[in-house]
Phi, psi and omega in degrees: 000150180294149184281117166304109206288160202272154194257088158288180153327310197312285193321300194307318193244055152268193173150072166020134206257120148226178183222191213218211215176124181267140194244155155259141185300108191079051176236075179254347172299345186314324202269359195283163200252134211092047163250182168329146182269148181210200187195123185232088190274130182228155164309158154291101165083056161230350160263150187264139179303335213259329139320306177311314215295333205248025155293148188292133166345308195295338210248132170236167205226129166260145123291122181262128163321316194224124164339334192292297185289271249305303188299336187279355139317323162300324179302342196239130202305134178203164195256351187251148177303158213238127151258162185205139162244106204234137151293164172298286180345317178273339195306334190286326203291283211303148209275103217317340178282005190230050170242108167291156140343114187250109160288068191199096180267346204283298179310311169301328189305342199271334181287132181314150189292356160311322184279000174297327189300291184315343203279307178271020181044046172023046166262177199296176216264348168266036157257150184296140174269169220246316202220139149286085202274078200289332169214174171173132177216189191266149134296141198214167146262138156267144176267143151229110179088011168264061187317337182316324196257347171272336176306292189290025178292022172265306184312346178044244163284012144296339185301292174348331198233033163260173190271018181260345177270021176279155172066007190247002223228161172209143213233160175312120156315007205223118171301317187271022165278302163315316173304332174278002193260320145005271179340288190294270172013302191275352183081036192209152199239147204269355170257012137330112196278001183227016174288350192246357173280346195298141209276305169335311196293336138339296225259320193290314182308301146002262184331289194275013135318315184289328184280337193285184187236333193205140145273110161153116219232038172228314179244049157308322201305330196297344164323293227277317189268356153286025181101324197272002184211133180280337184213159147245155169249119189219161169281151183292324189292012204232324176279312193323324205282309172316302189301297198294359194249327170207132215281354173276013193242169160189158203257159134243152171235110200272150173328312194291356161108219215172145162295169179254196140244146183216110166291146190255142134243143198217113170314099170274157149286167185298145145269138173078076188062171179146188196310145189264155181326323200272332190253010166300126230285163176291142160277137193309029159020301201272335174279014182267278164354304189293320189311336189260002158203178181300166355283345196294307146023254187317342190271338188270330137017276188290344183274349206087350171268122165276086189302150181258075184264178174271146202309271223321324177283355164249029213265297157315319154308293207281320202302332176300320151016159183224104194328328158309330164291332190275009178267320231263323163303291168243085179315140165312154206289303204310322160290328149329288171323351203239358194248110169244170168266179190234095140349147161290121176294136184281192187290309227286320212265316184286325141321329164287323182274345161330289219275347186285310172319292172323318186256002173273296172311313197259016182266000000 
Protein backbone atom coordinates (compact mmCIF):
# COMPACT_ATOMS: atom_id res chain seq x y z
CA UNK A 1 0.00 0.00 0.00
CA UNK A 2 1.21 3.36 -0.53
CA UNK A 3 2.76 5.12 2.30
CA UNK A 4 0.11 7.84 3.60
CA UNK A 5 0.67 11.32 2.65
CA UNK A 6 0.97 14.37 4.96
CA UNK A 7 -1.91 16.48 4.83
CA UNK A 8 -0.36 19.59 3.13
CA UNK A 9 -2.51 22.60 1.89
CA UNK A 10 -1.80 21.11 -1.56
CA UNK A 11 -3.93 18.10 -0.35
CA UNK A 12 -6.45 19.48 1.60
CA UNK A 13 -7.87 21.42 -1.22
CA UNK A 14 -7.10 19.54 -4.12
CA UNK A 15 -9.08 18.81 -7.18
CA UNK A 16 -7.37 19.12 -10.41
CA UNK A 17 -6.47 22.50 -11.45
CA UNK A 18 -7.61 25.67 -13.64
CA UNK A 19 -7.73 28.95 -13.35
CA UNK A 20 -9.36 32.25 -13.27
CA UNK A 21 -9.64 35.86 -13.98
CA UNK A 22 -10.02 39.48 -13.16
CA UNK A 23 -11.98 41.61 -16.15
CA UNK A 24 -12.24 45.43 -16.70
CA UNK A 25 -15.84 46.30 -16.62
CA UNK A 26 -17.11 46.63 -20.05
CA UNK A 27 -13.84 45.88 -21.70
CA UNK A 28 -15.07 43.45 -24.61
CA UNK A 29 -12.80 45.35 -26.83
CA UNK A 30 -9.92 43.40 -24.75
CA UNK A 31 -11.17 40.44 -27.36
CA UNK A 32 -11.20 41.93 -30.63
CA UNK A 33 -7.68 40.88 -32.30
CA UNK A 34 -4.64 43.18 -31.96
CA UNK A 35 -5.31 44.10 -28.61
CA UNK A 36 -3.33 44.38 -25.79
CA UNK A 37 -0.93 41.47 -24.75
CA UNK A 38 -1.47 39.04 -22.15
CA UNK A 39 -0.33 35.81 -21.20
CA UNK A 40 -2.87 32.63 -20.17
CA UNK A 41 -1.15 29.98 -18.14
CA UNK A 42 -2.60 26.75 -17.73
CA UNK A 43 -1.84 22.55 -16.72
CA UNK A 44 -1.35 20.62 -19.59
CA UNK A 45 -4.93 18.78 -20.28
CA UNK A 46 -6.60 20.72 -17.92
CA UNK A 47 -7.92 23.07 -20.10
CA UNK A 48 -10.04 21.89 -23.40
CA UNK A 49 -7.73 22.60 -26.61
CA UNK A 50 -10.63 23.56 -28.31
CA UNK A 51 -11.24 26.47 -25.98
CA UNK A 52 -7.64 27.22 -25.52
CA UNK A 53 -7.25 27.49 -29.40
CA UNK A 54 -9.87 29.99 -29.81
CA UNK A 55 -8.06 32.78 -27.40
CA UNK A 56 -7.63 35.64 -28.71
CA UNK A 57 -4.20 36.50 -30.88
CA UNK A 58 -3.10 39.17 -28.57
CA UNK A 59 -3.07 36.62 -25.71
CA UNK A 60 -0.24 33.91 -25.50
CA UNK A 61 -1.10 30.63 -23.80
CA UNK A 62 1.50 28.59 -22.16
CA UNK A 63 1.37 25.26 -20.95
CA UNK A 64 2.79 23.56 -17.46
CA UNK A 65 3.11 19.88 -16.60
CA UNK A 66 2.08 20.38 -13.27
CA UNK A 67 0.15 22.66 -11.02
CA UNK A 68 3.47 22.59 -9.15
CA UNK A 69 5.16 24.41 -12.64
CA UNK A 70 2.41 26.63 -13.29
CA UNK A 71 3.01 28.26 -9.77
CA UNK A 72 6.57 28.74 -9.53
CA UNK A 73 6.08 30.33 -13.10
CA UNK A 74 4.38 33.21 -11.47
CA UNK A 75 7.44 33.87 -9.45
CA UNK A 76 9.23 35.15 -12.73
CA UNK A 77 9.30 38.57 -13.49
CA UNK A 78 7.07 39.76 -16.31
CA UNK A 79 5.52 43.10 -17.41
CA UNK A 80 2.24 41.44 -18.70
CA UNK A 81 -0.95 40.62 -17.11
CA UNK A 82 -1.28 36.76 -16.19
CA UNK A 83 -4.84 34.96 -16.28
CA UNK A 84 -4.26 31.49 -14.82
CA UNK A 85 -6.24 28.42 -14.99
CA UNK A 86 -6.38 26.39 -11.42
CA UNK A 87 -8.44 24.12 -9.08
CA UNK A 88 -9.65 25.46 -5.98
CA UNK A 89 -7.36 23.12 -4.37
CA UNK A 90 -4.56 24.99 -5.38
CA UNK A 91 -5.68 28.52 -4.81
CA UNK A 92 -4.28 28.53 -0.92
CA UNK A 93 -0.59 28.17 -2.51
CA UNK A 94 -0.92 31.92 -4.35
CA UNK A 95 0.05 34.32 -2.70
CA UNK A 96 -3.42 36.33 -1.95
CA UNK A 97 -2.04 39.95 -2.56
CA UNK A 98 -1.44 39.35 -6.06
CA UNK A 99 -4.86 38.30 -6.81
CA UNK A 100 -7.08 40.74 -8.53
CA UNK A 101 -10.77 41.66 -7.94
CA UNK A 102 -12.80 40.00 -10.94
CA UNK A 103 -14.70 42.86 -11.98
CA UNK A 104 -17.49 41.45 -14.62
CA UNK A 105 -20.56 41.07 -12.65
CA UNK A 106 -22.37 40.64 -16.02
CA UNK A 107 -20.57 37.43 -16.54
CA UNK A 108 -21.16 35.84 -12.97
CA UNK A 109 -24.82 36.98 -13.30
CA UNK A 110 -24.97 34.28 -16.11
CA UNK A 111 -23.83 31.71 -13.50
CA UNK A 112 -26.20 29.49 -11.14
CA UNK A 113 -25.76 30.99 -7.56
CA UNK A 114 -23.85 28.08 -6.81
CA UNK A 115 -20.67 29.45 -8.39
CA UNK A 116 -21.01 32.78 -5.88
CA UNK A 117 -19.30 31.12 -3.11
CA UNK A 118 -15.94 29.96 -5.35
CA UNK A 119 -16.45 33.21 -7.03
CA UNK A 120 -15.33 34.70 -3.76
CA UNK A 121 -12.84 31.90 -2.58
CA UNK A 122 -15.60 31.39 -0.19
CA UNK A 123 -15.18 34.51 1.92
CA UNK A 124 -17.81 35.89 3.35
CA UNK A 125 -20.76 37.14 1.03
CA UNK A 126 -19.91 40.78 1.05
CA UNK A 127 -16.20 40.29 -0.45
CA UNK A 128 -15.08 41.01 -4.01
CA UNK A 129 -14.76 38.12 -5.86
CA UNK A 130 -11.65 36.66 -6.70
CA UNK A 131 -12.47 34.00 -9.36
CA UNK A 132 -14.28 32.93 -12.35
CA UNK A 133 -15.84 29.65 -11.56
CA UNK A 134 -15.81 28.33 -14.83
CA UNK A 135 -16.57 24.38 -14.58
CA UNK A 136 -17.33 22.15 -11.48
CA UNK A 137 -18.63 18.70 -10.82
CA UNK A 138 -18.55 15.82 -8.07
CA UNK A 139 -16.13 12.91 -7.06
CA UNK A 140 -17.83 9.54 -8.22
CA UNK A 141 -16.73 6.05 -8.08
CA UNK A 142 -15.59 4.62 -10.84
CA UNK A 143 -16.24 0.57 -11.30
CA UNK A 144 -14.74 -1.57 -13.68
CA UNK A 145 -16.08 -5.25 -14.29
CA UNK A 146 -18.41 -4.89 -11.06
CA UNK A 147 -21.94 -5.13 -11.94
CA UNK A 148 -22.33 -6.66 -8.29
CA UNK A 149 -21.47 -3.06 -6.73
CA UNK A 150 -23.37 -0.97 -9.31
CA UNK A 151 -26.80 -3.17 -7.88
CA UNK A 152 -25.46 -1.53 -4.51
CA UNK A 153 -25.35 1.72 -5.48
CA UNK A 154 -27.50 2.95 -2.60
CA UNK A 155 -25.20 1.84 -0.09
CA UNK A 156 -23.44 4.86 -1.75
CA UNK A 157 -19.76 5.54 -0.14
CA UNK A 158 -19.92 2.53 1.90
CA UNK A 159 -19.54 0.52 -1.18
CA UNK A 160 -15.65 1.75 -0.34
CA UNK A 161 -15.47 -0.67 2.42
CA UNK A 162 -16.70 -3.73 0.74
CA UNK A 163 -14.20 -6.64 1.29
CA UNK A 164 -14.05 -7.32 -2.32
CA UNK A 165 -12.22 -3.81 -2.92
CA UNK A 166 -9.39 -4.47 -0.40
CA UNK A 167 -6.38 -3.91 -2.04
CA UNK A 168 -8.73 -3.00 -5.42
CA UNK A 169 -9.87 0.19 -4.84
CA UNK A 170 -7.21 3.54 -5.54
CA UNK A 171 -8.19 6.50 -3.66
CA UNK A 172 -7.60 10.65 -3.88
CA UNK A 173 -3.47 11.38 -2.89
CA UNK A 174 -6.06 13.94 -0.84
CA UNK A 175 -6.79 13.80 3.14
CA UNK A 176 -9.24 15.98 3.07
CA UNK A 177 -11.40 14.46 0.27
CA UNK A 178 -11.15 11.20 2.52
CA UNK A 179 -12.04 12.92 5.57
CA UNK A 180 -15.01 14.12 3.89
CA UNK A 181 -16.02 10.45 2.44
CA UNK A 182 -14.97 9.51 6.25
CA UNK A 183 -18.05 11.81 6.90
CA UNK A 184 -20.44 10.64 4.50
CA UNK A 185 -19.55 7.40 5.23
CA UNK A 186 -20.82 8.27 8.77
CA UNK A 187 -23.99 9.96 7.89
CA UNK A 188 -22.29 13.17 8.88
CA UNK A 189 -21.15 16.53 6.65
CA UNK A 190 -18.30 17.74 6.71
CA UNK A 191 -19.55 21.64 7.23
CA UNK A 192 -20.90 20.57 10.84
CA UNK A 193 -18.89 22.69 12.72
CA UNK A 194 -18.44 19.54 15.61
CA UNK A 195 -18.10 16.41 12.53
CA UNK A 196 -14.42 16.01 12.88
CA UNK A 197 -14.72 15.75 16.71
CA UNK A 198 -17.20 12.31 16.41
CA UNK A 199 -15.38 9.85 18.25
CA UNK A 200 -15.52 7.45 15.22
CA UNK A 201 -14.06 9.18 13.06
CA UNK A 202 -10.24 7.88 13.37
CA UNK A 203 -11.12 4.31 13.17
CA UNK A 204 -13.73 4.89 9.50
CA UNK A 205 -11.18 7.11 8.47
CA UNK A 206 -8.69 3.47 8.82
CA UNK A 207 -11.00 1.43 7.82
CA UNK A 208 -11.00 3.29 3.80
CA UNK A 209 -7.64 4.14 4.13
CA UNK A 210 -6.87 0.39 4.63
CA UNK A 211 -8.73 -0.65 1.54
CA UNK A 212 -6.74 1.30 -0.83
CA UNK A 213 -3.91 0.03 -3.18
CA UNK A 214 -2.71 3.22 -4.30
CA UNK A 215 -3.03 7.04 -3.39
CA UNK A 216 -3.28 8.85 -6.09
CA UNK A 217 -5.58 10.50 -8.42
CA UNK A 218 -3.68 11.34 -10.87
CA UNK A 219 -2.10 8.28 -12.67
CA UNK A 220 -4.23 5.81 -10.20
CA UNK A 221 -6.42 5.37 -13.00
CA UNK A 222 -3.80 3.22 -14.79
CA UNK A 223 -4.62 0.68 -11.98
CA UNK A 224 -8.36 0.47 -12.81
CA UNK A 225 -7.59 0.12 -16.67
CA UNK A 226 -4.74 -2.76 -16.37
CA UNK A 227 -7.02 -4.60 -14.47
CA UNK A 228 -5.10 -4.29 -10.94
CA UNK A 229 -7.81 -2.33 -9.32
CA UNK A 230 -11.69 -2.84 -9.20
CA UNK A 231 -12.77 0.94 -8.20
CA UNK A 232 -11.62 4.39 -7.95
CA UNK A 233 -12.78 7.66 -6.45
CA UNK A 234 -12.10 10.29 -9.44
CA UNK A 235 -13.59 13.57 -10.25
CA UNK A 236 -16.54 13.36 -12.80
CA UNK A 237 -14.34 15.31 -15.23
CA UNK A 238 -11.84 12.50 -15.52
CA UNK A 239 -14.59 9.37 -15.58
CA UNK A 240 -16.85 11.17 -18.43
CA UNK A 241 -14.45 10.99 -21.19
CA UNK A 242 -13.30 7.14 -20.03
CA UNK A 243 -16.94 6.03 -19.27
CA UNK A 244 -18.01 7.05 -23.33
CA UNK A 245 -14.88 5.26 -24.63
CA UNK A 246 -15.08 2.18 -22.42
CA UNK A 247 -17.84 -0.02 -21.75
CA UNK A 248 -16.26 -1.87 -18.38
CA UNK A 249 -16.27 0.89 -16.94
CA UNK A 250 -19.40 2.32 -15.32
CA UNK A 251 -19.71 5.48 -12.44
CA UNK A 252 -22.10 6.12 -8.87
CA UNK A 253 -22.42 9.54 -7.66
CA UNK A 254 -24.07 8.43 -4.51
CA UNK A 255 -27.36 9.99 -3.37
CA UNK A 256 -26.40 11.34 -0.22
CA UNK A 257 -24.29 13.74 -2.58
CA UNK A 258 -20.42 14.22 -2.84
CA UNK A 259 -17.67 16.81 -2.70
CA UNK A 260 -17.50 19.19 -5.60
CA UNK A 261 -14.62 20.24 -7.62
CA UNK A 262 -14.07 23.78 -9.11
CA UNK A 263 -12.52 24.99 -12.06
CA UNK A 264 -11.06 28.35 -11.71
CA UNK A 265 -9.99 31.49 -13.47
CA UNK A 266 -7.82 33.83 -12.10
CA UNK A 267 -6.41 37.50 -12.39
CA UNK A 268 -2.27 37.49 -10.95
CA UNK A 269 -0.49 40.60 -11.02
CA UNK A 270 3.02 40.72 -12.75
CA UNK A 271 5.92 39.69 -10.08
CA UNK A 272 8.24 41.72 -8.96
CA UNK A 273 6.46 45.02 -10.25
CA UNK A 274 5.53 45.78 -13.56
CA UNK A 275 2.32 47.39 -14.93
CA UNK A 276 -0.29 47.98 -12.57
CA UNK A 277 -3.76 46.69 -12.72
CA UNK A 278 -5.22 49.64 -13.88
CA UNK A 279 -3.22 50.14 -16.77
CA UNK A 280 -3.18 46.64 -17.99
CA UNK A 281 -4.81 45.54 -21.29
CA UNK A 282 -9.00 44.61 -21.07
CA UNK A 283 -9.13 40.45 -20.68
CA UNK A 284 -10.73 38.51 -23.66
CA UNK A 285 -14.43 38.70 -22.16
CA UNK A 286 -15.63 37.77 -24.82
CA UNK A 287 -13.86 34.30 -25.40
CA UNK A 288 -14.74 33.25 -21.65
CA UNK A 289 -18.59 34.32 -22.52
CA UNK A 290 -17.95 31.92 -25.62
CA UNK A 291 -16.96 28.91 -23.49
CA UNK A 292 -20.75 29.12 -21.95
CA UNK A 293 -22.37 28.63 -25.06
CA UNK A 294 -22.50 26.74 -28.25
CA UNK A 295 -20.50 25.13 -30.09
CA UNK A 296 -17.85 25.43 -27.73
CA UNK A 297 -20.29 24.36 -25.08
CA UNK A 298 -20.65 20.74 -26.29
CA UNK A 299 -16.57 20.82 -26.65
CA UNK A 300 -16.07 21.52 -23.04
CA UNK A 301 -18.81 19.04 -22.27
CA UNK A 302 -17.12 16.33 -23.97
CA UNK A 303 -14.00 16.64 -22.05
CA UNK A 304 -16.12 16.35 -18.84
CA UNK A 305 -16.14 20.08 -17.90
CA UNK A 306 -19.34 21.43 -16.63
CA UNK A 307 -19.75 25.33 -16.88
CA UNK A 308 -22.00 25.78 -13.58
CA UNK A 309 -25.09 27.65 -15.30
CA UNK A 310 -28.49 27.00 -14.35
CA UNK A 311 -29.94 23.56 -15.34
CA UNK A 312 -32.57 24.81 -17.63
CA UNK A 313 -29.48 26.44 -19.81
CA UNK A 314 -27.77 23.22 -19.86
CA UNK A 315 -30.37 21.16 -20.72
CA UNK A 316 -30.40 21.39 -24.38
CA UNK A 317 -26.72 20.44 -24.32
CA UNK A 318 -26.95 17.45 -22.22
CA UNK A 319 -30.44 16.15 -23.97
CA UNK A 320 -27.63 15.24 -26.50
CA UNK A 321 -26.48 12.90 -24.02
CA UNK A 322 -26.53 9.30 -23.50
CA UNK A 323 -29.11 9.09 -20.33
CA UNK A 324 -26.40 7.51 -18.10
CA UNK A 325 -24.25 10.09 -18.45
CA UNK A 326 -26.10 13.02 -17.77
CA UNK A 327 -26.79 12.96 -13.92
CA UNK A 328 -22.82 12.45 -13.76
CA UNK A 329 -22.81 15.94 -15.65
CA UNK A 330 -25.36 17.65 -13.92
CA UNK A 331 -26.59 15.96 -10.59
CA UNK A 332 -30.18 16.05 -10.14
CA UNK A 333 -30.92 19.11 -8.12
CA UNK A 334 -32.11 16.99 -4.84
CA UNK A 335 -28.65 15.31 -5.21
CA UNK A 336 -26.72 18.33 -5.89
CA UNK A 337 -28.14 20.04 -2.42
CA UNK A 338 -26.57 17.49 -1.00
CA UNK A 339 -23.27 18.08 -2.39
CA UNK A 340 -20.54 20.66 -0.75
CA UNK A 341 -17.17 22.34 -1.86
CA UNK A 342 -14.39 22.19 0.59
CA UNK A 343 -13.45 25.76 1.75
CA UNK A 344 -10.06 27.24 1.94
CA UNK A 345 -9.13 26.25 5.65
CA UNK A 346 -7.93 28.97 8.30
CA UNK A 347 -4.22 27.62 10.57
CA UNK A 348 -6.60 26.43 12.95
CA UNK A 349 -8.85 23.86 10.67
CA UNK A 350 -5.74 22.67 8.94
CA UNK A 351 -4.12 21.85 12.06
CA UNK A 352 -7.20 20.36 13.30
CA UNK A 353 -7.46 18.19 10.57
CA UNK A 354 -3.34 17.44 10.42
CA UNK A 355 -4.09 16.15 13.89
CA UNK A 356 -7.35 14.25 12.89
CA UNK A 357 -4.89 12.47 9.92
CA UNK A 358 -2.29 11.86 12.42
CA UNK A 359 -4.22 10.01 14.87
CA UNK A 360 -6.10 7.92 12.14
CA UNK A 361 -2.77 7.02 10.56
CA UNK A 362 -1.33 5.94 14.04
CA UNK A 363 -4.18 3.65 15.49
Amino acid sequence: MAQAPLLSRRYLLQLAGLGGAVFASGALAGCRRGGGAGRLLSVRGALPSAWAKALPSAWRSQLLDTPQALLQALDQPSLEPTLISLGDGWVDQLQRDRLLPVNTPDLLALLDPIAQAPSRLFAPASAAALAFPWAFGTWVILLRNRPDLLRRRREGWSLLLDPSLKQRLVLPASPRILIDLALRQLDLSSTSPNALDDPRLPQQLRRLHAQALSLDERHGLSFLQAGDADAAVVTSQRAIPLLQRDPRLAAVLPASGAPLWWQLLLRVSPAGGGAQPQAAAPLPLEWIRDGLSLPLLDRLLAGGWVPPLPAQQLQPALARWPERLRPLLLPPAPVLARCSSLPLLSAAEQQRQQQLWDQAMAG
